[in-house]
ZADO-1210 file (C-alpha; in nm, 4 decimals, padded with zeros to 6 digits):
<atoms>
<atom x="00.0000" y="00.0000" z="00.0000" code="UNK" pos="1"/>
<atom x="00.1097" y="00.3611" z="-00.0675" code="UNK" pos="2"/>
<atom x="00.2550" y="00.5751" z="00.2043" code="UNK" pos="3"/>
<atom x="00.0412" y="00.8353" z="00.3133" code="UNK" pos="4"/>
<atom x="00.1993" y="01.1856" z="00.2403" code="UNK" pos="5"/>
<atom x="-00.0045" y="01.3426" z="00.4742" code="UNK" pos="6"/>
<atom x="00.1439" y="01.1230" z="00.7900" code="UNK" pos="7"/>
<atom x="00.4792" y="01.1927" z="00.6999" code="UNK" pos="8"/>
<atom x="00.7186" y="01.4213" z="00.9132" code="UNK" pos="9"/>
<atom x="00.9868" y="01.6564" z="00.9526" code="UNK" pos="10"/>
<atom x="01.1745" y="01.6953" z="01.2334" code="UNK" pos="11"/>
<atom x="01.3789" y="01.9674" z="01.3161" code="UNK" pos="12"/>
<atom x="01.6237" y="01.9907" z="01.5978" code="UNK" pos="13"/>
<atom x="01.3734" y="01.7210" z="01.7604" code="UNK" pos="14"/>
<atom x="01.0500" y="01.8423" z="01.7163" code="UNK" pos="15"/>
<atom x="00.7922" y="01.7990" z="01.4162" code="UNK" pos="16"/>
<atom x="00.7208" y="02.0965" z="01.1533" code="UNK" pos="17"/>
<atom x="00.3836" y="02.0720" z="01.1957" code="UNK" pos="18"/>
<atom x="00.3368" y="02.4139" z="00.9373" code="UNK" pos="19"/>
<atom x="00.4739" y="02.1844" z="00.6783" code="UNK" pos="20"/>
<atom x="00.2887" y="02.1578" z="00.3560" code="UNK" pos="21"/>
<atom x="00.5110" y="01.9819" z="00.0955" code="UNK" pos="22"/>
<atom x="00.8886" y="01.7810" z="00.1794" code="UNK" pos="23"/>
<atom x="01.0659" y="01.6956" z="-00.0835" code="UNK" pos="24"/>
<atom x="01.3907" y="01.4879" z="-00.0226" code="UNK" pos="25"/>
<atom x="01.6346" y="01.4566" z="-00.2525" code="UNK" pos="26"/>
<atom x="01.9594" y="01.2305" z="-00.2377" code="UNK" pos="27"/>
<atom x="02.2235" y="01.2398" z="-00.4848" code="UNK" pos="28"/>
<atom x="02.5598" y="01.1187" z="-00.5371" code="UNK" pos="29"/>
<atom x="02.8493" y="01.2844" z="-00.7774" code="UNK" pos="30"/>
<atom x="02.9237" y="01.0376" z="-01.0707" code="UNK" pos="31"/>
<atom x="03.2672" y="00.8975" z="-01.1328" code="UNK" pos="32"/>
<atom x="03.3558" y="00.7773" z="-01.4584" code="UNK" pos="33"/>
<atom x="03.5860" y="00.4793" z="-01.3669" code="UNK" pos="34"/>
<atom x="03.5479" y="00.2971" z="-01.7011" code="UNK" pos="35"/>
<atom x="03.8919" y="00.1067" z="-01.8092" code="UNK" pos="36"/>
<atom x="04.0122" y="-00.0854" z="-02.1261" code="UNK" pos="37"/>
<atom x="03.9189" y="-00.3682" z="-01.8910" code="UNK" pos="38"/>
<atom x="03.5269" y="-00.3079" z="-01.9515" code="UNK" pos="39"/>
<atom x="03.5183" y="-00.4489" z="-02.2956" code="UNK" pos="40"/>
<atom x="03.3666" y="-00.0955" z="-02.4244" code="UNK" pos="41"/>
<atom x="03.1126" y="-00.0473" z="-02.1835" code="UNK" pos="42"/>
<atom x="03.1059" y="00.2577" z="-01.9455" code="UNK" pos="43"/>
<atom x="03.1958" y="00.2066" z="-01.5954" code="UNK" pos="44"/>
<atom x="03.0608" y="00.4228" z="-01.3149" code="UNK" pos="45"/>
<atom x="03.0743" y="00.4671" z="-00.9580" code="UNK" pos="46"/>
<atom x="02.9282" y="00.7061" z="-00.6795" code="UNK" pos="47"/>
<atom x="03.1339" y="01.0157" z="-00.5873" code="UNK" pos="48"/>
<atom x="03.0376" y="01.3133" z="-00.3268" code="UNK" pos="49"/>
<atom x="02.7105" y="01.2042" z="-00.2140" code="UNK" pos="50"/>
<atom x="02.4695" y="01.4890" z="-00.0579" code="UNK" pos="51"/>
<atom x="02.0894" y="01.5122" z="00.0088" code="UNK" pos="52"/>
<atom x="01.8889" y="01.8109" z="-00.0311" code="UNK" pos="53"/>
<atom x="01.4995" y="01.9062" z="00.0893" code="UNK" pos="54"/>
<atom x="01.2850" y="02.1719" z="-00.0029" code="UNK" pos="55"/>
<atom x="00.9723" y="02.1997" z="00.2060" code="UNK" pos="56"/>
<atom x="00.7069" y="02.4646" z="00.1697" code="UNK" pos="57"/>
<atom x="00.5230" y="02.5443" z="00.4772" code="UNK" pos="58"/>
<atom x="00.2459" y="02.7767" z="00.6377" code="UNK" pos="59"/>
<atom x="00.4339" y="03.0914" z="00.6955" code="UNK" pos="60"/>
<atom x="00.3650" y="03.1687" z="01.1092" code="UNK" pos="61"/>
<atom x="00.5585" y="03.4064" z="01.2695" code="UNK" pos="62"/>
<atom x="00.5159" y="03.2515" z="01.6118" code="UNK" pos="63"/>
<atom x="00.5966" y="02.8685" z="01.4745" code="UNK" pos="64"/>
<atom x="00.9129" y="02.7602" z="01.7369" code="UNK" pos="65"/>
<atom x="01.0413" y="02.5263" z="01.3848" code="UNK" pos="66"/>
<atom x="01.0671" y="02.7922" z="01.1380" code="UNK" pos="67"/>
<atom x="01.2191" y="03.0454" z="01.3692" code="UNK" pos="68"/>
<atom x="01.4834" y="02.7373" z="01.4614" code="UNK" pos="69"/>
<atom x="01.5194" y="02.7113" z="01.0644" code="UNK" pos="70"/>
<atom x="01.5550" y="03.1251" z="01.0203" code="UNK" pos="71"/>
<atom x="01.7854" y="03.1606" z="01.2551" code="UNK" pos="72"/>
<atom x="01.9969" y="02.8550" z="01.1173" code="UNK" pos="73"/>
<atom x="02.0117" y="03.0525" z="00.7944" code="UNK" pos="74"/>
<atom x="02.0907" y="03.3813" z="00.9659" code="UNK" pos="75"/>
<atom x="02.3724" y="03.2358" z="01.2116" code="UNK" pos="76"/>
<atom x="02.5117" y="02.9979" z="00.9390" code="UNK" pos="77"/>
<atom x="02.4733" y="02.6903" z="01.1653" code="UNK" pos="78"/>
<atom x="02.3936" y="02.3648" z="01.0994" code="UNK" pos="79"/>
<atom x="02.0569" y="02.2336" z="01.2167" code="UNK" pos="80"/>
<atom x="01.9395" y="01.8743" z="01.3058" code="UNK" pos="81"/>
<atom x="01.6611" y="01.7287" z="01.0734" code="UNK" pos="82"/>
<atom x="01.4837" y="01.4204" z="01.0124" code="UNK" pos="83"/>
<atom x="01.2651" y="01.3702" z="00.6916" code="UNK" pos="84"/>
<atom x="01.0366" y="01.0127" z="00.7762" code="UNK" pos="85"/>
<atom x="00.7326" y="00.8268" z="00.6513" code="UNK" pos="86"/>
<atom x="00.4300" y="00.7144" z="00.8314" code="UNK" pos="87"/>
<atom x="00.6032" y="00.3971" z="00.9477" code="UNK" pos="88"/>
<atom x="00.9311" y="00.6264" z="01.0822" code="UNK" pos="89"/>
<atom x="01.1659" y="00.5058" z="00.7674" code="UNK" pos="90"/>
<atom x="01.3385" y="00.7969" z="00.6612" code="UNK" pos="91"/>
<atom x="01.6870" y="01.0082" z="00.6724" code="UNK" pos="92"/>
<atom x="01.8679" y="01.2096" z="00.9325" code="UNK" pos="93"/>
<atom x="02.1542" y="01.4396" z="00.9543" code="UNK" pos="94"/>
<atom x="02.2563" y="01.7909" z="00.9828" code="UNK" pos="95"/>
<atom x="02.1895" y="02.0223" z="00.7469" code="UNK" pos="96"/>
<atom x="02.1958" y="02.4253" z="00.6553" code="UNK" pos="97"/>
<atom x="01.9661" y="02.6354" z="00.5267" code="UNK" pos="98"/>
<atom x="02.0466" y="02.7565" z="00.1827" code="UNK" pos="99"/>
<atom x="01.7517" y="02.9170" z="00.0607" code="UNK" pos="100"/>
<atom x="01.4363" y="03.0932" z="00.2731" code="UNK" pos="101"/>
<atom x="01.1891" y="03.2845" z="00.0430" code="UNK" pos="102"/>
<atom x="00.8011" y="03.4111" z="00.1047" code="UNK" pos="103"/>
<atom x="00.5043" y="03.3298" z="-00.0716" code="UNK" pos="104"/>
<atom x="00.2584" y="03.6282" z="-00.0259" code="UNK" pos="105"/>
<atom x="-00.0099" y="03.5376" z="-00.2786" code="UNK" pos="106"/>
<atom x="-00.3710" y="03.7518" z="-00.2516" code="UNK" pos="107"/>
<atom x="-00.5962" y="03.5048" z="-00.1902" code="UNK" pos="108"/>
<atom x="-00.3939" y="03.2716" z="-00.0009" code="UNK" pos="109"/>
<atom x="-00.2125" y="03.1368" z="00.3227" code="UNK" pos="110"/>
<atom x="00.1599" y="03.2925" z="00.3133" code="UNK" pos="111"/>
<atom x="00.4014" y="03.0400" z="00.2886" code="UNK" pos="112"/>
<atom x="00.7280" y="03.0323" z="00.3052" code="UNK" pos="113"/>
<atom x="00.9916" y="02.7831" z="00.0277" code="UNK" pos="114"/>
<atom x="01.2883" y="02.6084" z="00.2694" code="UNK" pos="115"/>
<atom x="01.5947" y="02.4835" z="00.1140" code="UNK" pos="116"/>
<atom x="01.8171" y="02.2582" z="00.2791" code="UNK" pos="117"/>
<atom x="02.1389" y="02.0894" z="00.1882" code="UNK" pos="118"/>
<atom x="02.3441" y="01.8580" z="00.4096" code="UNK" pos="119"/>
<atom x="02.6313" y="01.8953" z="00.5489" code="UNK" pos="120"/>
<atom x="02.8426" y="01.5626" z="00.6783" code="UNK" pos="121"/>
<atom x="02.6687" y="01.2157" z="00.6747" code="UNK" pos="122"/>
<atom x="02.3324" y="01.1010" z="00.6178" code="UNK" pos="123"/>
<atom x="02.1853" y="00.8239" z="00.8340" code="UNK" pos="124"/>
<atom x="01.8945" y="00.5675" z="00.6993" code="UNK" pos="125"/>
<atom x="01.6263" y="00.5008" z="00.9669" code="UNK" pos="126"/>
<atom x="01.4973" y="00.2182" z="00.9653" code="UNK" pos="127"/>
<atom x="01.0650" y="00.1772" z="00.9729" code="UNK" pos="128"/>
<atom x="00.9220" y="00.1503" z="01.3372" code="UNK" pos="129"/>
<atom x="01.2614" y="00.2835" z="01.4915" code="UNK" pos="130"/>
</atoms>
């Protein structure tokens, strides 16, 4: 059965985003060409730099605890812990920074605000029901 986007959370520094609309995480891994005259003319690749990214849009409030945490992450260049996980708890953790912060101030809308983060050191899997 499909996970339930809805019941999925993000942590930060401990405690869940609860303003959060939309996580995306993203993990990616530098590509190194390692082909040889050994591969019989085929291409030959392994992973390089590996990093993982998240943007999350969420409800912009003022007073939210999380977003201040996140602002002032940006602000201070710090890093900041964060966990991205499913309804069943599988997921990612690490530390990561806060590259991006911008506003959504639409008319007939909520203000949001659009979160960029980027990792910095190494990612951990977490296992479901952990």
């Amino acid at each position: 059965m499909a996970t339930k986007g809805y019941k999925a959370v993000l942590n930060v520094g401990g405690t869940e985003l609860d303003q959060a609309q939309s996580v995306s995480p993203s993990l990616e891994a530098d590509e190194q060409d390692t082909t040889a005259r050994k591969d019989d003319g085929w291409r030959n690749r392994q992973h390089g730099i590996k990093n993982m990214t998240c943007d999350v849009t969420a409800l912009w409030v003022p007073s939210d605890t999380q977003l201040a945490a996140l602002e002032d992450a940006y602000f201070n260049d710090t890093a900041i812990a964060c966990e991205v996980l499913d309804e069943d708890g599988y997921g990612w953790t690490g530390d990561f920074r806060v590259f991006s912060m911008s506003r959504g101030e639409d008319l007939g809308d909520a203000c949001t605000v659009d979160i960029g983060l980027q990792s910095v050191g190494k990612i951990l899997q977490v296992p479901a029901g952990s």
